[in-house]
C-alpha positions in Angstrom: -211.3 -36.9 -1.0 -211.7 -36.8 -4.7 -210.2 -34.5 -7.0 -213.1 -31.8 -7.2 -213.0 -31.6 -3.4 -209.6 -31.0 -3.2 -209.6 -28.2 -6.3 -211.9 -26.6 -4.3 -210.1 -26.8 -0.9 -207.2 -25.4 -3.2 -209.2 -22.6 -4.5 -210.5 -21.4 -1.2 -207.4 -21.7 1.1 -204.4 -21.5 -0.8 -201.7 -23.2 -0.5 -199.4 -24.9 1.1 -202.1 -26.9 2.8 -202.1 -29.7 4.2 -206.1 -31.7 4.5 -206.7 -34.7 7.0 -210.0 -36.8 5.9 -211.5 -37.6 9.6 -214.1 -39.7 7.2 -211.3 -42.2 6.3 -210.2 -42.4 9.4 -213.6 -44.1 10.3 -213.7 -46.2 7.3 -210.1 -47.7 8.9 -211.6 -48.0 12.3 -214.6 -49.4 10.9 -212.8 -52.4 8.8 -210.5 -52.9 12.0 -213.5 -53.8 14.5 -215.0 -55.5 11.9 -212.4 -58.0 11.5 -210.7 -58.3 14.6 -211.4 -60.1 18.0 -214.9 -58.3 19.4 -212.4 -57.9 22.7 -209.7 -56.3 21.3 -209.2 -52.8 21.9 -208.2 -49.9 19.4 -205.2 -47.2 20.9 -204.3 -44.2 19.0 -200.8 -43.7 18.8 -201.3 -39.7 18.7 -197.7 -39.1 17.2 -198.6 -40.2 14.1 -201.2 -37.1 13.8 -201.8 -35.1 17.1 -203.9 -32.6 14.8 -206.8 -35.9 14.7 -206.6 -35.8 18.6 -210.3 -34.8 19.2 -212.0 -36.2 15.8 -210.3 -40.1 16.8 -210.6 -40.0 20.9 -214.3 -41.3 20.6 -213.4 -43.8 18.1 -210.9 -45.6 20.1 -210.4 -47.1 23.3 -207.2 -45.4 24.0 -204.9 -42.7 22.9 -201.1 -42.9 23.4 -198.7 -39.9 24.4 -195.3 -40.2 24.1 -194.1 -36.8 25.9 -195.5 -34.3 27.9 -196.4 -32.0 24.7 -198.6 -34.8 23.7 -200.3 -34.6 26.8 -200.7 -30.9 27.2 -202.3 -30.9 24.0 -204.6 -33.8 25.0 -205.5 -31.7 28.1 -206.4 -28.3 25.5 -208.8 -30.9 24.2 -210.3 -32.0 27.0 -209.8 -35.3 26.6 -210.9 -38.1 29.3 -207.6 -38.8 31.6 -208.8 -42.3 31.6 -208.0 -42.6 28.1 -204.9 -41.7 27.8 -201.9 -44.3 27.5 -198.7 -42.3 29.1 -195.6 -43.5 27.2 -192.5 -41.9 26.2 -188.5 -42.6 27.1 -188.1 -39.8 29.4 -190.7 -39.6 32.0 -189.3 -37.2 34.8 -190.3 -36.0 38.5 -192.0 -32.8 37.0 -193.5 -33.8 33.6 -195.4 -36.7 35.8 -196.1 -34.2 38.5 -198.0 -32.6 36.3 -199.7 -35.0 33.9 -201.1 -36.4 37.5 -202.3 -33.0 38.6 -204.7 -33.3 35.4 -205.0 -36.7 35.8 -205.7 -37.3 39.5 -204.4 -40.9 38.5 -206.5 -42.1 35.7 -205.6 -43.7 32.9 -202.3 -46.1 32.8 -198.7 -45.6 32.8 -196.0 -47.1 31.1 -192.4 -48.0 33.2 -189.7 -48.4 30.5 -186.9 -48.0 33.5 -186.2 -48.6 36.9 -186.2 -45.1 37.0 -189.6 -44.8 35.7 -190.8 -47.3 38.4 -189.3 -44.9 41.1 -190.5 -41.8 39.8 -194.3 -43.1 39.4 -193.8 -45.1 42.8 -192.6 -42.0 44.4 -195.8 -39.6 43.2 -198.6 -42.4 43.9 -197.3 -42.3 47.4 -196.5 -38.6 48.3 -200.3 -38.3 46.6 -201.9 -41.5 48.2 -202.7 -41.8 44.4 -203.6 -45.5 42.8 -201.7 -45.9 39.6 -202.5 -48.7 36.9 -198.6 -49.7 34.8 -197.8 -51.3 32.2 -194.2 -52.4 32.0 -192.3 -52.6 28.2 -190.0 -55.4 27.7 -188.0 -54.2 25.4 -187.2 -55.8 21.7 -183.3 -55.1 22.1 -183.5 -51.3 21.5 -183.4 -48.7 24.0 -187.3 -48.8 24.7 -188.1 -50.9 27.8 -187.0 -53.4 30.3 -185.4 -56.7 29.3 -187.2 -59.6 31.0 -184.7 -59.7 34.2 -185.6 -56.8 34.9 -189.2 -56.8 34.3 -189.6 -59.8 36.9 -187.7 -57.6 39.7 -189.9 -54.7 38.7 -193.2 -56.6 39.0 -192.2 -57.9 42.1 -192.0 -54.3 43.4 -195.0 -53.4 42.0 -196.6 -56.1 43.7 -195.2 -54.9 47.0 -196.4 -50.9 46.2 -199.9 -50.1 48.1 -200.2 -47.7 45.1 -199.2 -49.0 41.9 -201.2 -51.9 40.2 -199.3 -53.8 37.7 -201.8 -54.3 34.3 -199.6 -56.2 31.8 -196.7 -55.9 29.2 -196.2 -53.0 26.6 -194.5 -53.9 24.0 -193.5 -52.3 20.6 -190.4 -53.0 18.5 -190.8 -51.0 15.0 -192.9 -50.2 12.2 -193.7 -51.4 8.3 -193.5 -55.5 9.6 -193.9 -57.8 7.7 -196.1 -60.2 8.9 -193.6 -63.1 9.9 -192.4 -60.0 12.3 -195.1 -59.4 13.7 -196.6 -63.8 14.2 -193.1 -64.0 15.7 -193.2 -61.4 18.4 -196.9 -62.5 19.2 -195.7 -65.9 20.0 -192.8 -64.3 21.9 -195.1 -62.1 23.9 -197.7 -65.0 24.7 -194.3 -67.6 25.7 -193.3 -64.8 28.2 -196.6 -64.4 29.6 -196.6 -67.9 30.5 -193.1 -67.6 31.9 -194.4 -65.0 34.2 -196.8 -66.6 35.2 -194.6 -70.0 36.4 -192.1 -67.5 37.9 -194.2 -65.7 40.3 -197.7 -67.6 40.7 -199.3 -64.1 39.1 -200.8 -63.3 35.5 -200.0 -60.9 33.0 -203.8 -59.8 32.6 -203.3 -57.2 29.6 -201.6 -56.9 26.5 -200.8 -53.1 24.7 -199.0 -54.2 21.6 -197.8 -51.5 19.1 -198.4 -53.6 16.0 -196.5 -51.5 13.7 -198.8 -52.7 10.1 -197.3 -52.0 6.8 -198.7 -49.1 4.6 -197.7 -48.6 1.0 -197.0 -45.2 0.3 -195.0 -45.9 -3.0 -196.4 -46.3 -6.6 -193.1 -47.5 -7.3 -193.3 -50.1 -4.4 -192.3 -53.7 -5.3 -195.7 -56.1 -6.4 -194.6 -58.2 -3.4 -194.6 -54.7 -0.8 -198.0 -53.3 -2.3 -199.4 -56.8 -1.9 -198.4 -57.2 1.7 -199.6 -53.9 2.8 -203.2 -54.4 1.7 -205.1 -53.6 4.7 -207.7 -56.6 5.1 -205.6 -59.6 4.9 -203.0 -58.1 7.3 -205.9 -57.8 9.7 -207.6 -61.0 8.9 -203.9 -62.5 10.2 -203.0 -60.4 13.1 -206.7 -61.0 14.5 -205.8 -65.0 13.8 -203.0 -64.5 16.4 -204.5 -62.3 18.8 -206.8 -65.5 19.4 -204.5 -67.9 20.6 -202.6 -64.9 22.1 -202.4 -65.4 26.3 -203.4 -62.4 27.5 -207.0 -61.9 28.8 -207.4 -58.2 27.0 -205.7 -57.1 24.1 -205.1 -54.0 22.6 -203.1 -53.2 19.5 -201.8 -49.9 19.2 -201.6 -48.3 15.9 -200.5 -44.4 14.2 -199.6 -45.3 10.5 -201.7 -47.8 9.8 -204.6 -45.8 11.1 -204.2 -42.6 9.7 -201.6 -42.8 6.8 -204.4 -42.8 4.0 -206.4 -39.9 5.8 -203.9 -36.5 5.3 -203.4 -34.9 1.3 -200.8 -32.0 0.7 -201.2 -29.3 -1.7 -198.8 -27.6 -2.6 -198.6 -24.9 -5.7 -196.1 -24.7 -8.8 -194.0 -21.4 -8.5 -191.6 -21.7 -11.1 -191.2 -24.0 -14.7 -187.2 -24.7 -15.6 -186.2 -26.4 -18.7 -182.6 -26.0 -17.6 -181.9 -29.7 -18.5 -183.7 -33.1 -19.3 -185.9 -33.8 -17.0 -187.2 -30.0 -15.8 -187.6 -28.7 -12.5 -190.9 -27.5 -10.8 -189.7 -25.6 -8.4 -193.0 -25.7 -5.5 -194.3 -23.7 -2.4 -193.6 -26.5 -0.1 -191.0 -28.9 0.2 -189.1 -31.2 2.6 -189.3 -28.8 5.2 -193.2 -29.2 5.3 -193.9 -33.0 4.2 -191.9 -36.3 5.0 -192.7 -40.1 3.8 -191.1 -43.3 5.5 -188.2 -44.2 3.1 -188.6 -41.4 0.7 -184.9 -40.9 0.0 -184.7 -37.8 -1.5 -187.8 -38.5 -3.9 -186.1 -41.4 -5.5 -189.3 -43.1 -4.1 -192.9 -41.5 -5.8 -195.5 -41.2 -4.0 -198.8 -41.1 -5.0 -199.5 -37.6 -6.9 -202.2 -35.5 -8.6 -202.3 -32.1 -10.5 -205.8 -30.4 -9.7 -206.0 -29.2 -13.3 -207.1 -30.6 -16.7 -204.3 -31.3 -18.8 -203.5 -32.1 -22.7 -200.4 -33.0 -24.9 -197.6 -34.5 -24.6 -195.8 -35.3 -21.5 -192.5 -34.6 -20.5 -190.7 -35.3 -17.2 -189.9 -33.5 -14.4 -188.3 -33.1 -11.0 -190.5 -31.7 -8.3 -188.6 -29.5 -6.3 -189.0 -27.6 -2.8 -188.8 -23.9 -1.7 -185.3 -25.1 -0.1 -182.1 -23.7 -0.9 -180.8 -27.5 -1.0 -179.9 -30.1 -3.6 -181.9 -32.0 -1.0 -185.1 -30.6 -1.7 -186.7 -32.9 -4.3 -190.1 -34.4 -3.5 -190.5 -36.2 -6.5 -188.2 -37.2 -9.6 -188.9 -38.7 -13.2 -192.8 -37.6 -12.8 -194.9 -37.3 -16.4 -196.8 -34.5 -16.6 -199.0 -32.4 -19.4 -197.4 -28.9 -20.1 -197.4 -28.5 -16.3 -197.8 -24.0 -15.5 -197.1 -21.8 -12.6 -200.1 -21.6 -10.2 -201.0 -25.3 -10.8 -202.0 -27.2 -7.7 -199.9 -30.7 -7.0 -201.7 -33.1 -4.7 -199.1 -35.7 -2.5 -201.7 -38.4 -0.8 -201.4 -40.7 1.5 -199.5 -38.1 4.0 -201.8 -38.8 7.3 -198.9 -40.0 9.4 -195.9 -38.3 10.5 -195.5 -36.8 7.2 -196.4 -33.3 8.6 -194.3 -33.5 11.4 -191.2 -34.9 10.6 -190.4 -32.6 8.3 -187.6 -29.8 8.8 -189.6 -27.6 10.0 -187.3 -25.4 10.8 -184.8 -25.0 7.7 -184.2 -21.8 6.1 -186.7 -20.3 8.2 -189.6 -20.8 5.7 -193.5 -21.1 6.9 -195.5 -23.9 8.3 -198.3 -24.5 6.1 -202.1 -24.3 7.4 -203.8 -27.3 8.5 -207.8 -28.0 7.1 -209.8 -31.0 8.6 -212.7 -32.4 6.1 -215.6 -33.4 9.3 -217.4 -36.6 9.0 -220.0 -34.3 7.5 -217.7 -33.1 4.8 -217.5 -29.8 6.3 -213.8 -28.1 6.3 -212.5 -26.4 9.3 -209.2 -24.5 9.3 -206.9 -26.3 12.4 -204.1 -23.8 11.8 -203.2 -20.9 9.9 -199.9 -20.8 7.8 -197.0 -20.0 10.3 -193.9 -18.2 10.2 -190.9 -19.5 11.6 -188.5 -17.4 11.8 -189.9 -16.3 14.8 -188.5 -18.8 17.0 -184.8 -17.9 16.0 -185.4 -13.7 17.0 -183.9 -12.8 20.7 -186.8 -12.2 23.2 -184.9 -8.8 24.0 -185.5 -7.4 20.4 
């Protein structure tokens, strides 16, 4: 969006807002299909931005859920059970119960446990329900199977009238560089052909969380900016996927897709000169808006005040609504004679940034939530929130 677009947004709704571009979500979609294999499927990884849920589902091929809150709000949606990737750590009896009872067995399930194998075994048959897996091997951390255990499991699978082994999920971090993520490839296509020699079957389907870099840092090293330009990173992972032995392949992404999409405005409250630099104290804060390896603003992200400025500059600390040292979203920023009411734009903040935030400290609101429609239109998602309604007794 460009800075007349967002004055206005400003203008009209206030702040704190936070605005997610569905048009620049396309654009990203667009240059992915463009450039990778013309079989190579697109999932949405809908932690990364569950408010994009119904403006991405008919872009992609897939959306992920990692817990049943995911889910539910996929089902408020209305969005096609077949499409739906169920993921997540801690799959119980009752979550899966009742992501089946919407489902009625469409779409695929992921087994990161022997547990998860029982529970999903267990359902398909007490239902007389089909069910299509994917098993992660895990990277060393605690998501998935190591490859012992994956073998035993596919064996079972194999046995189950009900459950349909489809291939390997795999996912082992985000911001790779690309050695990473050429080095897990080649791991993932050396244990599909160990499969393979081990039990006479094929691993027909790959669903690989890719984890692509984004820059979100002006301050980001040449090298980092360079390596998170989107087109070569694409250009190479589509070079892998081609020698890659799976028969489909589909690469999983959240950041990568949406990071660029989502802009947070938030307003100046107060001007302090109590020391060099000042302080702006703002509406928002950490509580609202979060960026991958911020720490404590010592990193700046990209920013933009929504009003015409002259003179000299002078730095200052951008500071939250917090009652916390911690509080700083930016430091060292150069600004023009900077006033209360002005607007501060924070970019690149489609991903995780408005939901990793603490939400919940100090009891201050949740900010509203616009989406800009492929036809430029804006639509209000959600109205500002209070939060200290979750800490009041329900017998009050």
């Amino acid at each position: 969006m460009n800075t007349e677009a967002l004055r206005t947004v400003a203008a009209t709704y206030g702040t704190p807002t936070y605005i997610f571009d569905v048009r620049e979500v396309e654009a990203r979609i667009r240059l992915l299909r463009s450039l990778l294999p013309e079989d190579t499927g697109l999932c949405f990884a809908v932690k990364a931005n569950p408010f994009l849920i119904p403006y991405v589902a008919d872009l992609v091929d897939r959306l992920e859920v990692c817990s049943p809150g995911e889910y539910e709000i996929c089902i408020q949606e209305q969005i096609a059970p077949e499409k739906i990737v169920v993921s997540g750590v801690n799959k119980t009896y009752e979550s899966m119960k009742r992501i089946l009872s919407y489902s009625k067995g469409a779409g695929i399930y992921t087994i990161e446990s022997e547990e998860h194998a029982k529970i999903l075994r267990t359902l398909a048959e007490k239902n007389q329900m089909p069910l299509s897996v994917l098993i992660r091997l895990s990277s060393g951390n605690q998501f998935g199977v190591d490859a012992e255990t994956f073998l035993r499991l596919a064996k079972e699978i194999q046995e189950s009238p009900y459950l349909t082994l489809a291939g390997v999920h795999y996912y082992a971090g985000t911001q790779k560089r690309q050695s990473k993520l050429e080095k897990e490839l080649d791991t993932l296509t050396a244990f599909a052909k160990t499969f393979e020699e081990e039990t006479g079957t094929v691993l027909n389907e790959l669903e690989y969380g890719a984890g692509m870099k984004v820059s979100y840092f002006i301050n980001d090293s040449e090298k980092d900016q360079r390596e998170s330009e989107p087109e070569p990173q694409i250009q190479a992972l589509a070079e892998k996927l081609r020698t890659c032995a799976y028969g489909k392949k589909t690469i999983e992404l959240g950041r990568f897709l949406v990071s660029m999409s989502g802009y947070y405005l938030t307003r100046v409250m107060d001007v302090k000169r109590t020391a060099q630099p000042g302080f702006l104290i703002l509406d928002g804060g950490i509580h609202q808006i979060n960026y991958y390896g911020w720490m404590m603003g010592m990193k700046q992200p990209e920013i933009e005040v929504l009003a015409e400025k002259d003179g000299d500059e002078e730095l200052f600390h951008l500071c939250g609504s917090l009652c916390t040292v911690n509080d700083v979203l930016a430091r060292d920023v150069a600004l023009h004679d900077p006033q209360k009411g002005d607007v501060i734009c924070f970019k690149r903040c489609g991903a995780y940034a408005a939901t990793e935030g603490m939400a919940m400290f100090l009891s201050r609101e949740l900010p509203q939530v616009l989406i800009c429609k492929t036809d430029g239109k804006i639509e209000k998602l959600r109205d500002q929130m209070e939060t200290y309604l979750f800490h009041v007794s329900a017998t009050t």
